[in-house]
N, CA, C and O atoms as a Tripos MOL2 file, in Angstrom:
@<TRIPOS>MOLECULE
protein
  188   187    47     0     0
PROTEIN
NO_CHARGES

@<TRIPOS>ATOM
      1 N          -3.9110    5.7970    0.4710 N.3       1 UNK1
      2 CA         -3.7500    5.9080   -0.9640 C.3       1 UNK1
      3 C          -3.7170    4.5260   -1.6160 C.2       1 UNK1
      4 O          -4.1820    4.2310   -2.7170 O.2       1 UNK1
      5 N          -3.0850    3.7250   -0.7410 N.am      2 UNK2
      6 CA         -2.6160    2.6490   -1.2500 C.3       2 UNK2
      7 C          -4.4370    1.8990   -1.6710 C.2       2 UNK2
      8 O          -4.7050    1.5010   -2.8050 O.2       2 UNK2
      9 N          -5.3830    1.8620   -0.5780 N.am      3 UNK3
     10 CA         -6.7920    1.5000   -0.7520 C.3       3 UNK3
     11 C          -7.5280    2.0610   -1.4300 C.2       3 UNK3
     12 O          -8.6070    1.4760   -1.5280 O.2       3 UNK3
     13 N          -7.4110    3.3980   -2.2300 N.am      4 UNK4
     14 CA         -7.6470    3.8240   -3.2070 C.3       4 UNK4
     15 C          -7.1820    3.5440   -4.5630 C.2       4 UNK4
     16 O          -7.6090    4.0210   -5.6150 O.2       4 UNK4
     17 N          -6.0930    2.5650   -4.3540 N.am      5 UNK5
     18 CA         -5.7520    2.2340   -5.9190 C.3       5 UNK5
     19 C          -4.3520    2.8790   -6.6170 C.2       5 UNK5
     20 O          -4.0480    2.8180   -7.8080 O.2       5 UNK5
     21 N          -3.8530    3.2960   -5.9000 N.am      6 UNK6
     22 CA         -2.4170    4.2520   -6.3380 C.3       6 UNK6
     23 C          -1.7830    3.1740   -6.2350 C.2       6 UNK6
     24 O          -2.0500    2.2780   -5.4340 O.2       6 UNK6
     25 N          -0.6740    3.1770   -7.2360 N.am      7 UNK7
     26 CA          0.5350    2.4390   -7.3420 C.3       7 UNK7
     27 C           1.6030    2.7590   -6.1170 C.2       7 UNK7
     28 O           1.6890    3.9660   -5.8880 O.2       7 UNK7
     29 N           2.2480    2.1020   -5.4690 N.am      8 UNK8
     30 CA          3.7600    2.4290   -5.2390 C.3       8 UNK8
     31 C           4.3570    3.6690   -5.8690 C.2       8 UNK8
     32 O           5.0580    4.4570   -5.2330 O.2       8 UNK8
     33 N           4.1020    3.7820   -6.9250 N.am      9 UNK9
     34 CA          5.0970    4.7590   -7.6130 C.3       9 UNK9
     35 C           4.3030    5.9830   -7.5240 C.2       9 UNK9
     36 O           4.8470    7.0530   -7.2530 O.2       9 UNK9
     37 N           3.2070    5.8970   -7.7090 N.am     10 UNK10
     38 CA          2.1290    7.2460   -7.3000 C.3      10 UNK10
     39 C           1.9760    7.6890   -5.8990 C.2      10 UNK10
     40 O           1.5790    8.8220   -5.6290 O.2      10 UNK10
     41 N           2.2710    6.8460   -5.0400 N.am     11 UNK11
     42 CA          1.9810    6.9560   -3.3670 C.3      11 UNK11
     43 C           3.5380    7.7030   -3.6330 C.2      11 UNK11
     44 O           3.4310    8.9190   -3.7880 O.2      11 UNK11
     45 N           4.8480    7.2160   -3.7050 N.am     12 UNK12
     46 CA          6.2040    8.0490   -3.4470 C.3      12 UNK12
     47 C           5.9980    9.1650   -4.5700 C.2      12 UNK12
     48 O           7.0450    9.7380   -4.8730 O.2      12 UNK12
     49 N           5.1580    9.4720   -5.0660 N.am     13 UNK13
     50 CA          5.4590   10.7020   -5.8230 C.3      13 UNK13
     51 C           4.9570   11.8510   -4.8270 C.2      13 UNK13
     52 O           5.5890   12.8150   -4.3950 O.2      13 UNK13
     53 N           3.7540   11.4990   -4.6130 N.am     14 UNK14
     54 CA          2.8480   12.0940   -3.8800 C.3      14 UNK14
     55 C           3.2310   12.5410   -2.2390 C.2      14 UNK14
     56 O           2.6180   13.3770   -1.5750 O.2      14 UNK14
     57 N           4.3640   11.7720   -1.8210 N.am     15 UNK15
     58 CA          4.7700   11.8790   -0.3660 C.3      15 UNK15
     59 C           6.3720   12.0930   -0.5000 C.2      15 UNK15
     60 O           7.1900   12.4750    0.3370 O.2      15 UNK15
     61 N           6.4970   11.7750   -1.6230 N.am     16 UNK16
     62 CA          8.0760   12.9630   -2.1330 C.3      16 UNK16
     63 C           9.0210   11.9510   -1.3650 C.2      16 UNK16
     64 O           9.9400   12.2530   -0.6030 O.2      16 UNK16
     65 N           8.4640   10.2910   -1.8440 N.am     17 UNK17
     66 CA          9.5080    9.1790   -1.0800 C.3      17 UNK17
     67 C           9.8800    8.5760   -2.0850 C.2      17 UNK17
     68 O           9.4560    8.7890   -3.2210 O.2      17 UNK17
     69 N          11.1670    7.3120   -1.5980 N.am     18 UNK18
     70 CA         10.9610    6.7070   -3.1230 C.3      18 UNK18
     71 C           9.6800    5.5370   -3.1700 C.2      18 UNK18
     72 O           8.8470    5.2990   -2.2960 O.2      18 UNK18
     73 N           9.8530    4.8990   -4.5410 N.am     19 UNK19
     74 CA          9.0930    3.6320   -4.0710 C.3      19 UNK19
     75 C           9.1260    2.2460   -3.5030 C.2      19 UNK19
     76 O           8.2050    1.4780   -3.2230 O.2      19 UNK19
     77 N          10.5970    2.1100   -3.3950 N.am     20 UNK20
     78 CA         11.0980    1.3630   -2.6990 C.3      20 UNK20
     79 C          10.5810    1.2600   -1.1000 C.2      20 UNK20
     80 O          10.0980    0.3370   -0.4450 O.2      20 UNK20
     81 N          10.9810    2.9240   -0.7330 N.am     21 UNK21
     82 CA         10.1540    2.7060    0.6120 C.3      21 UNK21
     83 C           8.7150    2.4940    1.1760 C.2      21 UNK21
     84 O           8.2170    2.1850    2.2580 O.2      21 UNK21
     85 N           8.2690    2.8210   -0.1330 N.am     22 UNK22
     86 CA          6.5150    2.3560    0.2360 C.3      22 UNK22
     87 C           6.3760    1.2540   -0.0440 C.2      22 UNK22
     88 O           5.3660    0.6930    0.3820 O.2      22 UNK22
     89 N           7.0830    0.6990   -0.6550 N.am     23 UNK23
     90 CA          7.0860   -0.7600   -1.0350 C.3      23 UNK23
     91 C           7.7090   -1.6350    0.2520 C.2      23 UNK23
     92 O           7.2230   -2.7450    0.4730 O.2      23 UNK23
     93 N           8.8080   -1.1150    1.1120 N.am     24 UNK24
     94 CA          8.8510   -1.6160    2.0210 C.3      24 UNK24
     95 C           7.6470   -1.8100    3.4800 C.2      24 UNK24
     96 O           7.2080   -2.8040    4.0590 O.2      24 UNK24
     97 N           7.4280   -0.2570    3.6640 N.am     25 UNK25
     98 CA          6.3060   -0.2990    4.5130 C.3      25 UNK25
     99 C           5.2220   -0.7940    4.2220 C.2      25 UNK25
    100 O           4.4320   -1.2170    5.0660 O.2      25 UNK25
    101 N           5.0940   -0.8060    3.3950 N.am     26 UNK26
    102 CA          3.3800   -1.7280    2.4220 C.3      26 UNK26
    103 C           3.5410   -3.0980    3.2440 C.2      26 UNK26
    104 O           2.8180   -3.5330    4.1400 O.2      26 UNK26
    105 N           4.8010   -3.6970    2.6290 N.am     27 UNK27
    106 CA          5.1100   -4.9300    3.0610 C.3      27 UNK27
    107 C           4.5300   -5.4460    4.2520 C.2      27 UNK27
    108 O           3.7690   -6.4070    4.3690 O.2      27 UNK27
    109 N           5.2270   -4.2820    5.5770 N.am     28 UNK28
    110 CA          5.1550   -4.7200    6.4520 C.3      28 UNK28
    111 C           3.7480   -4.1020    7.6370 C.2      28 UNK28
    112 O           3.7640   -4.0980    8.8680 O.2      28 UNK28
    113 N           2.7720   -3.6880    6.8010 N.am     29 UNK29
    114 CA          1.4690   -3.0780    7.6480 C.3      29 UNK29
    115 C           0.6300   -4.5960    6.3900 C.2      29 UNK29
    116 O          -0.3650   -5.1720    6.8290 O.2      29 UNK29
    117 N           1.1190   -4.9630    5.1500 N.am     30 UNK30
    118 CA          0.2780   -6.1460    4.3780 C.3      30 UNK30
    119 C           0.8230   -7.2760    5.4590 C.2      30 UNK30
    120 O          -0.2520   -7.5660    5.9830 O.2      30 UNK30
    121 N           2.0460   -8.2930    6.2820 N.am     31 UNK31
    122 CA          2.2210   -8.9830    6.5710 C.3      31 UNK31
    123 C           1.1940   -8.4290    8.3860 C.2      31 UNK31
    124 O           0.2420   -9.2030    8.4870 O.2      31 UNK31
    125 N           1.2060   -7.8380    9.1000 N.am     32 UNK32
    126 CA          0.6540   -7.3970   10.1860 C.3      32 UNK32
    127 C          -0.9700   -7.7640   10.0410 C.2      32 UNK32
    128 O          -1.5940   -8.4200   10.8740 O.2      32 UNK32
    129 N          -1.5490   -7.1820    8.7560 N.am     33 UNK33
    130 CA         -2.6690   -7.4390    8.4350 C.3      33 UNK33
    131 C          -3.4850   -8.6530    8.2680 C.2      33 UNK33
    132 O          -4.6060   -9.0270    8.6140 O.2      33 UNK33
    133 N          -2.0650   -9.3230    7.3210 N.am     34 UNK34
    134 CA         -2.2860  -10.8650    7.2420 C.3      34 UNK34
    135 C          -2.8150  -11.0180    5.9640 C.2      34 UNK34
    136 O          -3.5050  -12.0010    5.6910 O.2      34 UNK34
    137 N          -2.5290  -10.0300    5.0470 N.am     35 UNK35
    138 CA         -2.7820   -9.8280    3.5390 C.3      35 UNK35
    139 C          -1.6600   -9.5240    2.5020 C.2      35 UNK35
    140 O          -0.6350   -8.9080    2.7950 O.2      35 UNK35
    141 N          -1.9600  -10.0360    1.2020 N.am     36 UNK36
    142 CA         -0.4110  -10.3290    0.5230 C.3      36 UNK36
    143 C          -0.8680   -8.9310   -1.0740 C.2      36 UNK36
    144 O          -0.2890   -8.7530   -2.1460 O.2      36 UNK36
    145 N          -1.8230   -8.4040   -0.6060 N.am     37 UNK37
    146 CA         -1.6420   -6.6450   -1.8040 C.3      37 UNK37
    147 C          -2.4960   -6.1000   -1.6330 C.2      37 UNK37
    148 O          -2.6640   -6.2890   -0.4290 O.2      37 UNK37
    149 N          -3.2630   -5.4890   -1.9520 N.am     38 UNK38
    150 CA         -3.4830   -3.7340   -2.1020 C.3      38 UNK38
    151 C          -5.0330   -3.9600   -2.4410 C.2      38 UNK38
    152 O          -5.8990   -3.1660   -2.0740 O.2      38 UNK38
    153 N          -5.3840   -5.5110   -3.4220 N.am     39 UNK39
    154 CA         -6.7400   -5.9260   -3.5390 C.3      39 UNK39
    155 C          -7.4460   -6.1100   -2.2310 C.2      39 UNK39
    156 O          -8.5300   -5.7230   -1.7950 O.2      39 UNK39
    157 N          -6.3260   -6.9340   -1.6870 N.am     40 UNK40
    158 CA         -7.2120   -7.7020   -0.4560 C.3      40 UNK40
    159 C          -7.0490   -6.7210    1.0320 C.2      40 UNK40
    160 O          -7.3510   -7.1520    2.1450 O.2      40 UNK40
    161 N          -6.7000   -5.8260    0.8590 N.am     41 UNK41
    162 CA         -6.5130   -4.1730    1.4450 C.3      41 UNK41
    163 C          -7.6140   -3.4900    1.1360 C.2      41 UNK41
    164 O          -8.1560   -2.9970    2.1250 O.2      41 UNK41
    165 N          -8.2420   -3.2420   -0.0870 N.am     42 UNK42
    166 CA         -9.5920   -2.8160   -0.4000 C.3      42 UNK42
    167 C         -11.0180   -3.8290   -0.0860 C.2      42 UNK42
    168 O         -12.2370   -3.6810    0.0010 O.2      42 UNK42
    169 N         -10.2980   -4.6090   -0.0120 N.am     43 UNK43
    170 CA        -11.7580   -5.5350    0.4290 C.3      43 UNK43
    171 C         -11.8780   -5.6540    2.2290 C.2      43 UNK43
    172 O         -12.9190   -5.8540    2.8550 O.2      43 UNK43
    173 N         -10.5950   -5.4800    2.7640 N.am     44 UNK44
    174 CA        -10.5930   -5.8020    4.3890 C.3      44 UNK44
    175 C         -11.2930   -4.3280    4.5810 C.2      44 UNK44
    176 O         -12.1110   -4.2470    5.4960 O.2      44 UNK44
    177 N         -11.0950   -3.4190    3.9680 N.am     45 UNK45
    178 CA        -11.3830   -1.4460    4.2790 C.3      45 UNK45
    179 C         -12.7450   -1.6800    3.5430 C.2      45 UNK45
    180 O         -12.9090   -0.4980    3.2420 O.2      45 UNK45
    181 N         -13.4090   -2.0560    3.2300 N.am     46 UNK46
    182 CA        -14.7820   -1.8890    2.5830 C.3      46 UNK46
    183 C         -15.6350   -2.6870    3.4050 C.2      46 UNK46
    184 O         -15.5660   -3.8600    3.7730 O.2      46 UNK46
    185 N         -16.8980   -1.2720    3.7120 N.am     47 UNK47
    186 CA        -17.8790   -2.0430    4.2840 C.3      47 UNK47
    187 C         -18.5450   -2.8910    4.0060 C.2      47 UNK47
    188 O         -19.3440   -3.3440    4.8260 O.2      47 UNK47
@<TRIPOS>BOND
     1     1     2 1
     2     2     3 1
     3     3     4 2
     4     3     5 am
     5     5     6 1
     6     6     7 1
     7     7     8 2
     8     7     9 am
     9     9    10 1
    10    10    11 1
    11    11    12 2
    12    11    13 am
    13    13    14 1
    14    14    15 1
    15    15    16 2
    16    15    17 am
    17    17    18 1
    18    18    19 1
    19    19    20 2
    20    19    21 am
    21    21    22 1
    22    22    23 1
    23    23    24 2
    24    23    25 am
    25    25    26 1
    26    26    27 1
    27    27    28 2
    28    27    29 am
    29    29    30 1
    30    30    31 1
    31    31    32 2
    32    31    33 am
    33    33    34 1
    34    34    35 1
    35    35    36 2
    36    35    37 am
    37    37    38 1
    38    38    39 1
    39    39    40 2
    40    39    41 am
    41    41    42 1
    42    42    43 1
    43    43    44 2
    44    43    45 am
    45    45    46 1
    46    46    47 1
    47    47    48 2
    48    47    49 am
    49    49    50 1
    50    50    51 1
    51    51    52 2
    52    51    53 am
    53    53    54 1
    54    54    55 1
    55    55    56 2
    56    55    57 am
    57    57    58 1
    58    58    59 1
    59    59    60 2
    60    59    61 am
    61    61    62 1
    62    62    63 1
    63    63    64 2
    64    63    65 am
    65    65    66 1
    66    66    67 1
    67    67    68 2
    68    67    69 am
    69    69    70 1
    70    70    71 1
    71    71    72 2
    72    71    73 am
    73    73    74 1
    74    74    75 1
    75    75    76 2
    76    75    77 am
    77    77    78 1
    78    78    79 1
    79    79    80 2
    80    79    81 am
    81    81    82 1
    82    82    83 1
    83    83    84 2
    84    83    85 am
    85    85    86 1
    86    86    87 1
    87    87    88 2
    88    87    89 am
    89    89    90 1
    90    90    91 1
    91    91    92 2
    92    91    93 am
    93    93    94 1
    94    94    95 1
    95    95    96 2
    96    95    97 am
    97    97    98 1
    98    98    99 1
    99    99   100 2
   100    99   101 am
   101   101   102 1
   102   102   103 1
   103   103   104 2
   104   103   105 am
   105   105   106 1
   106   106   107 1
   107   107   108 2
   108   107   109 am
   109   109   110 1
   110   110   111 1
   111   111   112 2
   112   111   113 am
   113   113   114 1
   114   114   115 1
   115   115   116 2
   116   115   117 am
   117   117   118 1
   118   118   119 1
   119   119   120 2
   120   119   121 am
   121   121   122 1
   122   122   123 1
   123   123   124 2
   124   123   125 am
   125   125   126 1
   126   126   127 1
   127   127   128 2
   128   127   129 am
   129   129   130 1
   130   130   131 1
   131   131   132 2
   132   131   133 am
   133   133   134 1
   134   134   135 1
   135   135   136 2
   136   135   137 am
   137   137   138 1
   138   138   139 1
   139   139   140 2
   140   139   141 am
   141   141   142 1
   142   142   143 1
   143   143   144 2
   144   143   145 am
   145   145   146 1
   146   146   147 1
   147   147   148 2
   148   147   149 am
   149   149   150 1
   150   150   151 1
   151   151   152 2
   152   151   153 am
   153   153   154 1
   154   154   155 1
   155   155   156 2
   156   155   157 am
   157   157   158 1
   158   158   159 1
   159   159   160 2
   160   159   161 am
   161   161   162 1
   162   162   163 1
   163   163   164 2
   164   163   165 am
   165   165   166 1
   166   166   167 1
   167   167   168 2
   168   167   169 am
   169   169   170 1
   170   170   171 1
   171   171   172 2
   172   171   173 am
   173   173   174 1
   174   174   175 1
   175   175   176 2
   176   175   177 am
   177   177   178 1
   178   178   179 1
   179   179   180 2
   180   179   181 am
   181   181   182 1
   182   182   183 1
   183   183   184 2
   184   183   185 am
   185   185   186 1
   186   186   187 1
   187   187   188 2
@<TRIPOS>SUBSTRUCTURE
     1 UNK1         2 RESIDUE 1 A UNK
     2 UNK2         6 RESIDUE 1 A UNK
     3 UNK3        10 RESIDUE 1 A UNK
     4 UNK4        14 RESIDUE 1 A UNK
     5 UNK5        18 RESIDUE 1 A UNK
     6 UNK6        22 RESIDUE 1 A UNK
     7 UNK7        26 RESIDUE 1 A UNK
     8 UNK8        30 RESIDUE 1 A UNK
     9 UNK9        34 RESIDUE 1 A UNK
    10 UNK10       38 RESIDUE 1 A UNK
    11 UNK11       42 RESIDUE 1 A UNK
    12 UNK12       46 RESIDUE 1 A UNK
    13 UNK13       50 RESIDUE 1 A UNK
    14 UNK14       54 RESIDUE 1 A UNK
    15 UNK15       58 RESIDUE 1 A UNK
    16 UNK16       62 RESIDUE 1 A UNK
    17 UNK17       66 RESIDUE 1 A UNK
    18 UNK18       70 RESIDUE 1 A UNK
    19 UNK19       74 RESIDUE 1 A UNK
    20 UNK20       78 RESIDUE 1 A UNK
    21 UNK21       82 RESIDUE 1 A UNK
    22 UNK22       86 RESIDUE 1 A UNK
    23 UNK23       90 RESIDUE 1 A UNK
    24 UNK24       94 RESIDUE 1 A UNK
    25 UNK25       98 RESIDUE 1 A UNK
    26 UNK26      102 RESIDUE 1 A UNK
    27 UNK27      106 RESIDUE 1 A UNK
    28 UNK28      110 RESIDUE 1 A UNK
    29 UNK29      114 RESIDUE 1 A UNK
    30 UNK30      118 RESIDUE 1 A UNK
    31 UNK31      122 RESIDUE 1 A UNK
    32 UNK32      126 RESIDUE 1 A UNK
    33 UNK33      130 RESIDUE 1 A UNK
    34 UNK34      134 RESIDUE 1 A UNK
    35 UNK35      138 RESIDUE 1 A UNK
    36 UNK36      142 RESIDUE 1 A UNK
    37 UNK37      146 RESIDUE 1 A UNK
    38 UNK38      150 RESIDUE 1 A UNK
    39 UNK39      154 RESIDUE 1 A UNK
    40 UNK40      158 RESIDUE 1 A UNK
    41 UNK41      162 RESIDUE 1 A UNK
    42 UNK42      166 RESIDUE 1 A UNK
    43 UNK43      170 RESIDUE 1 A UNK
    44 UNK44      174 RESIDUE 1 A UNK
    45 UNK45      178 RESIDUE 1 A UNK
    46 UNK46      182 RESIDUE 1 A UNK
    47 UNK47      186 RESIDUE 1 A UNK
């Protein structure tokens, strides 16, 4: 969702979390990746 463009706040609506916690896990699959948001998440996922 997140590479589609959904906010934090749209991803925990949608998975009935808060956004805090997607905001945490974001964090830590963006630091693993070696990317700092959600842009450079759509560009690593695009062919």
């Amino acid at each position: 969702m997140a590479a589609d463009g959904a906010t934090n706040r749209e991803i925990a609506a949608r998975l009935v979390l808060s956004h805090r916690t997607i905001d945490h896990h974001l964090r830590g699959v963006f630091a693993r990746l070696g990317i700092r948001s959600c842009i450079e998440l759509v560009r690593l996922l695009s062919p």
